[in-house]
C-alpha positions in Angstrom: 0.0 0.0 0.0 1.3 3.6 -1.1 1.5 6.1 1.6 2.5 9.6 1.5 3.2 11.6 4.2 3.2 15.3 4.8 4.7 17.5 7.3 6.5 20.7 7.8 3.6 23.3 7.2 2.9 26.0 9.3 2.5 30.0 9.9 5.4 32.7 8.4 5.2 35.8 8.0 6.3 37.4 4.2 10.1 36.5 3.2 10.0 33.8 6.0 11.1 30.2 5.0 9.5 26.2 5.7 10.2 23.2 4.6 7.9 20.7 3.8 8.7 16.6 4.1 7.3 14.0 2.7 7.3 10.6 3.7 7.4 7.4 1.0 6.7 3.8 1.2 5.0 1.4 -0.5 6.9 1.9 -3.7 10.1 0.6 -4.9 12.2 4.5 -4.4 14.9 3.8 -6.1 12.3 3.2 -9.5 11.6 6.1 -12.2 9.1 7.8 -10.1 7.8 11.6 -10.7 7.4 12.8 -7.5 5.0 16.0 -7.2 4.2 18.6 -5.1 0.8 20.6 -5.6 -0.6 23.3 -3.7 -4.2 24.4 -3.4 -5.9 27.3 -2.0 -9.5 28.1 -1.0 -12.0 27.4 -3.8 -9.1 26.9 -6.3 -8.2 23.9 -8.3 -4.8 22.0 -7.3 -2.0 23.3 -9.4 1.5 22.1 -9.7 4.4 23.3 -7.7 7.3 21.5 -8.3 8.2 17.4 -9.5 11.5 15.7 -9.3 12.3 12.6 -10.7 13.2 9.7 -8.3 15.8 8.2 -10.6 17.8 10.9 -12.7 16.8 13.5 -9.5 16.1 16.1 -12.3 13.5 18.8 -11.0 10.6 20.8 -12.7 9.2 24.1 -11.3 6.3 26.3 -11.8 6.9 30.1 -13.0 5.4 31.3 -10.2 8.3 29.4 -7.5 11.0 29.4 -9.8 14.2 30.5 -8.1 12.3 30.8 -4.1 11.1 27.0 -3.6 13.3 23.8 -4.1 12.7 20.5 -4.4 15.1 17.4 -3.4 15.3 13.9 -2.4 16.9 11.7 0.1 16.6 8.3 -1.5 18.0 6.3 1.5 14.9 7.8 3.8 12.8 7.5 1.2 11.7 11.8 1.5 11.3 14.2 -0.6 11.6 17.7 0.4 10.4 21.4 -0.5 12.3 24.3 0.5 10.5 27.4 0.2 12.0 30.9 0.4 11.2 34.1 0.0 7.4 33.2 1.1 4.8 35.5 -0.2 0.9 35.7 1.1 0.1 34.0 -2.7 1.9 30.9 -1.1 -0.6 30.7 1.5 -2.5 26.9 0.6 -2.8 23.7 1.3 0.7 21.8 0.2 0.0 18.3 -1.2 2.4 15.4 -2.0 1.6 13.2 -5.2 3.5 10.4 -6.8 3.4 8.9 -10.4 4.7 5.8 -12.3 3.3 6.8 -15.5 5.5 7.6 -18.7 3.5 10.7 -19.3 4.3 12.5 -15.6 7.9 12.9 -17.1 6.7 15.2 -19.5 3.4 16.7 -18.1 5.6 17.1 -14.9 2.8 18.8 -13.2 -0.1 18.4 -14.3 -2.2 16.8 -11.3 -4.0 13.9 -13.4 -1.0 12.1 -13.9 -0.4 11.2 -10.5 -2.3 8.2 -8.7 -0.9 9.1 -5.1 -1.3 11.6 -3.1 -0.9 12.4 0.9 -2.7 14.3 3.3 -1.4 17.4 2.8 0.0 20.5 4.9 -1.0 23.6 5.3 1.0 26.7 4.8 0.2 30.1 5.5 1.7 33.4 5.0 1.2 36.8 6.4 1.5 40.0 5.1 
């Protein structure tokens, strides 16, 4: 059974920093997974954040992190990680792990439908 588990959320004010954990097993790591993180506010969809690759480690971002938040893996605990700098009040939502086997997650690196996994999420929020 795949589990997924989130923590590191929490409260910051603007500029602040967190980083969020998250917590694999059930799946072979050391495989050619995408690993995802997605973020979503009040009464918006889930949108992609950032996705690394469990094998080649290569990482995907979304313009809107790009250079503040970074993603990165420690294959022997099985946990992937998202650094986030530079934290505005836009940030503020919930912060969702996902996993993905499937071919097309290399390429649609974050689009949310091609991931079949997803934790519990963690919120962050940000004040002005």
């Amino acid at each position: 059974q795949v589990q997924l588990v989130e923590s590191g959320g929490g409260s910051v004010q603007a500029g602040g920093s967190l980083r969020l954990s998250c917590v694999v097993s059930g799946i072979k790591y050391s495989g050619n997974y995408c690993m995802g993180w997605f973020r979503q506010a009040p009464e918006q969809e889930r949108k992609g954040v950032a996705r690394i690759r469990t094998g080649a480690g290569t990482a995907i971002y979304a313009d809107s992190v790009q250079g503040r938040f970074t993603v990165s893996q420690d294959n022997a605990k099985k946990t992937v990680y998202l650094q986030m700098n530079g934290l505005k009040p836009e940030d503020t939502a919930m912060y969702y792990c996902a996993a993905s086997q499937r071919p097309q997650c290399f390429a649609l690196a974050l689009d949310k439908g091609q991931y079949n996994y997803w934790g519990q999420g963690t919120q962050v929020t940000v004040s002005s």
